[in-house]
N, C-alpha and C positions, 0 to 999 in steps of 0.2 A: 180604362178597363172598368167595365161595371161589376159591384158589389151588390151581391144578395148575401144578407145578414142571416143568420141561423132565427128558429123560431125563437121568443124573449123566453128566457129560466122560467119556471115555475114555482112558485111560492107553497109548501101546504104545510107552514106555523112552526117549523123548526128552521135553524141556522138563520135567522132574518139577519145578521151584519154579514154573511156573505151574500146573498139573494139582491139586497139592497147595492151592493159594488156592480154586481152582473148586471143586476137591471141599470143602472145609472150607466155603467157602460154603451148598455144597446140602446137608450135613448139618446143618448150622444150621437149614438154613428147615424142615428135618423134624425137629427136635426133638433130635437125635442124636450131635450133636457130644461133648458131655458124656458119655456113655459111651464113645466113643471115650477121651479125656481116661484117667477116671476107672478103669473097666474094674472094677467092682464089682457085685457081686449085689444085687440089691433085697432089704431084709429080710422075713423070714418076716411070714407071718399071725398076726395073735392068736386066741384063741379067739375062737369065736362071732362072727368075720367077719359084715361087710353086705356084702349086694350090691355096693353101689357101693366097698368095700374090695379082695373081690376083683375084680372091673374091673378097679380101680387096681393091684394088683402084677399081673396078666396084661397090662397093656400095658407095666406098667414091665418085667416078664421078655420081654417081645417085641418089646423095642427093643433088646438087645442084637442079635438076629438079623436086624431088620431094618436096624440099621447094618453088619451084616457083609453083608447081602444087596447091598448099595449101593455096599460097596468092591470085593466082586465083581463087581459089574455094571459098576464104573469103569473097567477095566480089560481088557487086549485076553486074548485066550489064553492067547499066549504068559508074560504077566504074570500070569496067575491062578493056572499052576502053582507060582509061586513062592511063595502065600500060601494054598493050600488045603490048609494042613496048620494051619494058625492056627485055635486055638479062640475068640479073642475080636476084636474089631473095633478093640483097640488094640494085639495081637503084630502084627494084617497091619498098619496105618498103619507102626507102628514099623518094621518089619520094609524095606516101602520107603521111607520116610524113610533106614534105614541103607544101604542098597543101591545108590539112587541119587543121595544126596544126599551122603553120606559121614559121617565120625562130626562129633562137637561140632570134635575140632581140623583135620579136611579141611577144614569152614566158617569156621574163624576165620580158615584162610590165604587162602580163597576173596576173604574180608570183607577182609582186608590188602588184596591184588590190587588189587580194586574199586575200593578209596579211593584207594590209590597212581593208579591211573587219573585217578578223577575228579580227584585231584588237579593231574594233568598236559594234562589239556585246556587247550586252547587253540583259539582261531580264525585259523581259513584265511583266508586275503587271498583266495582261490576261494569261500568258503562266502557265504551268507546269513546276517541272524541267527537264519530259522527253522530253519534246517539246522543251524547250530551250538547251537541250543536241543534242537532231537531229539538231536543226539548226547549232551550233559550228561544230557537225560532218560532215558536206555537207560541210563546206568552208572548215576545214581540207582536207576533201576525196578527194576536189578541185584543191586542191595544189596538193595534191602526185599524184594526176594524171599527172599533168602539167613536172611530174619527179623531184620535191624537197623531200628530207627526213623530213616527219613529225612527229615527235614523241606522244605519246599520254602522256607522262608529259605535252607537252603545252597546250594540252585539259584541262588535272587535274587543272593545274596552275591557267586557263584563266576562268575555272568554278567556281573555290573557290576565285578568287578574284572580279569576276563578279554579285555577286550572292547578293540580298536582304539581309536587316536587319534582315528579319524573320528566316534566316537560319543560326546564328550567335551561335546559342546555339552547332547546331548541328556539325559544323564547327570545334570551340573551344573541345569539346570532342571528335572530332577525330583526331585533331591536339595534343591533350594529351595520345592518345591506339596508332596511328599510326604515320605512317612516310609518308609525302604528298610525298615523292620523289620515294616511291614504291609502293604507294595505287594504284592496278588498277583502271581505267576509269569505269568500271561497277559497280566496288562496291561502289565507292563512290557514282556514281547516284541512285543504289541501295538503299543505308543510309540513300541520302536527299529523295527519294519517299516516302523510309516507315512514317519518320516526316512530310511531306505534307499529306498523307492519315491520321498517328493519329490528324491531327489538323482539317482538313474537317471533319472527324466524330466526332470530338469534337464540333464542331460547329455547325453539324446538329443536334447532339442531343440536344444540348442550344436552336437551332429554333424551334423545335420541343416540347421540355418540352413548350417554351415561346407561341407558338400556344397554347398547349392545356391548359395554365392555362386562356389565354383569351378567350378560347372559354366557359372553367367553369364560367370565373364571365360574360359574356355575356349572359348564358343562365340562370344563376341564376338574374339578372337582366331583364329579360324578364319574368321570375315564379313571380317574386314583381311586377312588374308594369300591375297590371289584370286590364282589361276594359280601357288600356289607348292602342294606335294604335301604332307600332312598328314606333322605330323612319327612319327605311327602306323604309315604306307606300310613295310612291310617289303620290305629291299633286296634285287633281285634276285639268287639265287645263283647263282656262277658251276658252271658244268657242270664235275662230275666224268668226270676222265680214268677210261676203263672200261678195268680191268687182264684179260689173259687167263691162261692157263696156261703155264708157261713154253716156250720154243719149244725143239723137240730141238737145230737145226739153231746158234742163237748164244743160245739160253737167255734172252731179252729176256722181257717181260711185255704188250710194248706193240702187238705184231701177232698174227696166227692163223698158224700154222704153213704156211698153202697162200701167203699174201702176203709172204714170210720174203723177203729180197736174198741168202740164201746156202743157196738148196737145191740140192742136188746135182744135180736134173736142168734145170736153168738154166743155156743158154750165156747167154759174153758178148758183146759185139757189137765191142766193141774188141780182144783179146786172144781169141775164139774157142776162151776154157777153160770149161767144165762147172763149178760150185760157186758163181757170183758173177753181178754183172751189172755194165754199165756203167761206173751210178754209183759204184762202190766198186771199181770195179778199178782197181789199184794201178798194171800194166803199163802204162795208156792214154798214148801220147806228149804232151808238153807242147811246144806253140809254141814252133818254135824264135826265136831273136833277128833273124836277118838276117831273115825274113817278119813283126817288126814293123816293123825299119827299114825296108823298101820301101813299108811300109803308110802310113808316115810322108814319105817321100816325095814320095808318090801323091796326100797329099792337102797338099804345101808346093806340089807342082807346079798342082795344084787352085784353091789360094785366089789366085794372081797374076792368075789368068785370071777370078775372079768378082771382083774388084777393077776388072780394065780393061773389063769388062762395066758394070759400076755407074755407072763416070766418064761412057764413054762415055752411059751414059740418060740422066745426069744434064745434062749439055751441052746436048743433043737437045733436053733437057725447056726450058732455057731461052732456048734460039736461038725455038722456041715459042714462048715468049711475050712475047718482045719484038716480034716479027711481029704478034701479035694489040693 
């Protein structure tokens, strides 16, 4: 069956460790990697060439240019003027290999970084264990980019020893059926999801049951308590006093300047002075003593006479009824 390859990735100055995997891949499947590599001349003809000899060095001399044609084509514009001065298909590789990737010691401290990283993961009491599996998997991915061989034993390793108390059951029993030293990476993440999904549904159904028995004695405590007001009823607020601006006249907050007891064009009715009224006038005479004592009097003179009033009904009432 004949292969037609997809057009080569395109480069334009971000992600160059993955860019570099794609392209190293599609020169592989065209034969072409190796002169990248290598960057050598095909030997001369001998005399008296066959046909099928020269063939063979015209495709071998035409593959150096069709792997330069390819890293040209990989590559955005602004990226090609930095390699169209390269005569072979291994000055441009190299060339952005050193550029964007940096020299052998930029990577090795890159590679330090990395590790130090993966080293320092850990799981979130927030995370999953598929979430905290991508993250271990992004700094792995990180390195082998960078060109270290990373195995996915250190993943296995770095997740069974990293891993909550909650998952100690599940651990233990696979450390008893299997051998952690060939367990694939999937299955194990696999094993610990299905035991974090049965304990989430174990849980919800506990919230669940525990809702709905408080929602039973709630409404059965609301069918008892008849003609008393749910203890929800929010209490009526008492009305706020409405402040106004202050008044010219005694400077209060509590009336409007036209209702004021001391505007200037206000008589009084006691004292007949402009500024006041009334009730706040100071001048107004106070009951003298001698017109309480006659009031007092008035009513000692009073009560003798509703006393011999009374006797006498009383009499009346029962000369009455001894007649009858």
């Amino acid at each position: 069956m004949s292969f037609t390859p997809p057009p080569p990735p395109v480069f334009a100055g971000e992600n160059y460790n993955i860019w570099a995997v794609k392209m190293r891949t599609y020169l592989q499947a065209h034969d072409l990697w190796n002169v990248v590599l290598n960057d050598t001349e095909p030997p001369p003809l001998r005399a008296n060439p066959t046909i099928a000899q020269i063939r063979q060095h015209n495709e071998d001399c035409a593959k150096k240019y069709k792997a330069m044609s390819c890293l040209q084509s990989g590559v955005s514009d602004v990226i090609f003027t930095r390699i169209m001065a390269c005569d072979t298909p291994k000055q441009a590789w190299d060339k952005l290999k050193e550029e964007f990737q940096g020299s052998d010691k930029t990577r090795q401290q890159q590679l330090i970084n990395m590790r130090r990283d993966f080293e320092n993961l850990k799981m979130k009491d927030s995370e999953t264990i598929k979430q905290y599996a991508d993250r271990i998997m992004t700094t792995a991915n990180n390195i082998r980019l960078l060109g270290e061989e990373f195995s996915d034993q250190r993943v296995v390793e770095k997740v069974i020893t990293t891993l909550p108390e909650k998952y100690e059951a599940k651990i233990s029993s696979l450390e008893d059926s299997r051998d952690f030293s060939t367990i694939p990476l999937t299955e194990l993440i696999n094993a610990l999801y299905a035991q974090e999904q049965r304990r989430a549904n174990r849980q919800e159904d506990h919230y669940e049951g525990a809702f709905q028995a408080r929602s039973r004695e709630s409404s059965s405590a609301n069918l008892n308590a008849k003609g008393k007001k749910p203890w929800t009823e929010k209490k009526k607020k008492e009305p706020v006093k409405r402040k106004f601006p202050p008044c010219v006249h005694c400077k209060k907050t509590t009336h409007l300047e036209k209702y004021c007891w001391y505007r200037p064009d206000i008589q009084c009715r006691a004292c007949k002075q402009f500024g006041h009224i009334e009730k706040v006038c100071k001048s107004k005479p106070k009951p003298q003593p001698q017109f309480q004592n006659q009031a007092q009097a008035a009513e000692e003179v009073e009560s003798p006479e509703e006393h011999v009033f009374s006797a006498s009904c009383f009499a009346s009432s029962s000369k009455v009824s001894k007649i009858w």
